[in-house]
C-alpha positions as CSV (number, residue, x, y, z in Angstrom):
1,X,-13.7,-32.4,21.5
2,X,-10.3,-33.8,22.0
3,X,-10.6,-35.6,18.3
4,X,-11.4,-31.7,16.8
5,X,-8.2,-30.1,18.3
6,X,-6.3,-32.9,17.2
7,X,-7.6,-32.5,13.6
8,X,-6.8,-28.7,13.5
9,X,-3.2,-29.5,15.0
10,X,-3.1,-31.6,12.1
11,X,-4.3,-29.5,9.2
12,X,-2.0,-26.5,11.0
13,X,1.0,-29.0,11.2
14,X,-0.1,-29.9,6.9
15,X,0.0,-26.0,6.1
16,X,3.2,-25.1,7.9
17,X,4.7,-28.1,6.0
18,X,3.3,-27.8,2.5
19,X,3.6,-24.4,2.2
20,X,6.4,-22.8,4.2
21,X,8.9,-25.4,4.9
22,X,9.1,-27.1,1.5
23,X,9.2,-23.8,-0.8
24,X,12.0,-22.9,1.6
25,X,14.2,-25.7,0.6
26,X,13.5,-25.2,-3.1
27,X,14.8,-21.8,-2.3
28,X,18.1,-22.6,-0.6
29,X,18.7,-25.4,-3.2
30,X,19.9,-23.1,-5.7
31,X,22.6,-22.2,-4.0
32,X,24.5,-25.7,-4.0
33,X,25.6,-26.1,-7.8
34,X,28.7,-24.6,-8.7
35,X,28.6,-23.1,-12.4
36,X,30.8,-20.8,-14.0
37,X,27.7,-18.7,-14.7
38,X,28.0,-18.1,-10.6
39,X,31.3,-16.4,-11.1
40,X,30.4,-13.9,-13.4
41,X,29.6,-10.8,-11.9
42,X,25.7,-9.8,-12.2
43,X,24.3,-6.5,-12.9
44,X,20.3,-5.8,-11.6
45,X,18.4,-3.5,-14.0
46,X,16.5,-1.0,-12.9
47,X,12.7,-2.6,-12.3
48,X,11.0,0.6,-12.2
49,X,10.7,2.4,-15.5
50,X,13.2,4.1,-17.4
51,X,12.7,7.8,-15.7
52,X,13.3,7.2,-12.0
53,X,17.1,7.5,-11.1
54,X,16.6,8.7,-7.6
55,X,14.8,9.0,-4.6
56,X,13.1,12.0,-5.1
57,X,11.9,10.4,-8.6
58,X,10.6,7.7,-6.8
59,X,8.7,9.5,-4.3
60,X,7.5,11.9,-6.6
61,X,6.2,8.6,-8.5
62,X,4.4,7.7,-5.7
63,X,2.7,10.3,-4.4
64,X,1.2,10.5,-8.1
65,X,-0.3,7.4,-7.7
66,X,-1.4,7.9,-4.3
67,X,-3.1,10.7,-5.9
68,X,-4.7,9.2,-8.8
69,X,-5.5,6.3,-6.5
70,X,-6.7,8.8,-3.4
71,X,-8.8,11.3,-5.2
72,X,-11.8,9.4,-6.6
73,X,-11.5,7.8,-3.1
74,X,-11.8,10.8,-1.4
75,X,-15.2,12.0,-3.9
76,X,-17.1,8.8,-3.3
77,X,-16.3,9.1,0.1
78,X,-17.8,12.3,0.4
79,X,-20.5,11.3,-2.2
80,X,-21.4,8.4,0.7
81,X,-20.9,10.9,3.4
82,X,-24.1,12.7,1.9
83,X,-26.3,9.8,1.3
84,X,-25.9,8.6,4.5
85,X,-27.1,12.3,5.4
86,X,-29.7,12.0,3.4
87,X,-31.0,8.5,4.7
88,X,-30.8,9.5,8.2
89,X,-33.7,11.2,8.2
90,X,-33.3,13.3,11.2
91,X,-32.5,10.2,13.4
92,X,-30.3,12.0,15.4
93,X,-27.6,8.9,16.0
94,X,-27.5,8.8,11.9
95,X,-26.9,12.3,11.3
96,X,-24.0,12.2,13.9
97,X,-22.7,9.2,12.1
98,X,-22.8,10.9,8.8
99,X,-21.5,14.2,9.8
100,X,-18.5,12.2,11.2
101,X,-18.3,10.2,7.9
102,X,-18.2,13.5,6.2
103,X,-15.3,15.1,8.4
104,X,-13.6,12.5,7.8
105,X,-13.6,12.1,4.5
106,X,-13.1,16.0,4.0
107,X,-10.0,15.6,6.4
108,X,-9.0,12.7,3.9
109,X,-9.3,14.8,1.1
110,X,-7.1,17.4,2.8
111,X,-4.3,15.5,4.0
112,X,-4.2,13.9,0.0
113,X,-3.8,17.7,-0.6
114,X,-1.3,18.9,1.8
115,X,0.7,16.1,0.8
116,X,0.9,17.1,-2.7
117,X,1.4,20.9,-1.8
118,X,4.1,19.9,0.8
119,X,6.0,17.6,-1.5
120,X,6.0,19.9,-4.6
121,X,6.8,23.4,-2.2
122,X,9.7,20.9,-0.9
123,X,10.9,19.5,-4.3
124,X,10.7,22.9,-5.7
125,X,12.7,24.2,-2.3
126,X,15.6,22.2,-3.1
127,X,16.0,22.1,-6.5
128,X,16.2,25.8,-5.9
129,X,18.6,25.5,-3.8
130,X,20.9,23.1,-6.2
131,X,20.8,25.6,-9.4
């Protein structure tokens, strides 16, 4: 017993060491040369494509892939909903479970929804209000 802890102290000890404490001083050790490349100033580029300035951009950006990503989600979820409908059976514990999984997923569906409706009646609110 006491030789198995001591082997999983070890391999924990092994991890911690390979793989957090090392890669941190490869990290740090950059910053110890002096160059004259480390006195010129340093500009970041943009990493997210070319058509997203600002925050509403990004968000808008987002939610687009939420919804591309939420939406067939949201049908096979309802598509599962019914076949676990359909396997219950009448068993009364799986029709409850199913009708739940079905709520759900409708509920799912909805917020996906009223998340798109909300952010386009508020993007639309305010650049109204800006013109």
């Amino acid at each position: 017993m006491y030789k198995q802890i001591s082997q999983k102290i070890l391999y924990i000890s092994m991890f911690v060491f390979l793989y957090i404490l090392i890669p941190v001083q490869y990290i740090f050790a950059e910053g110890e040369a002096e160059t004259e490349a480390a006195s010129t100033a340093v500009y970041l580029e943009n990493p997210l494509s070319g058509n997203i300035n600002s925050l509403p951009e990004l968000i808008k950006s987002l939610l687009n892939i939420v919804l591309i990503i939420g939406t067939p989600l949201v049908a096979l979820a309802i598509i599962f909903a019914g076949f676990m409908l359909v396997a219950a059976q009448g068993n009364p514990e799986k029709l409850q479970k199913a009708r739940q999984a079905l709520l759900w997923a409708v509920v799912g569906g909805a917020v996906l929804l009223g998340s798109y409706v909300l952010a386009q009646a508020i993007g639309g609110t305010v650049e109204q209000l800006t013109n």
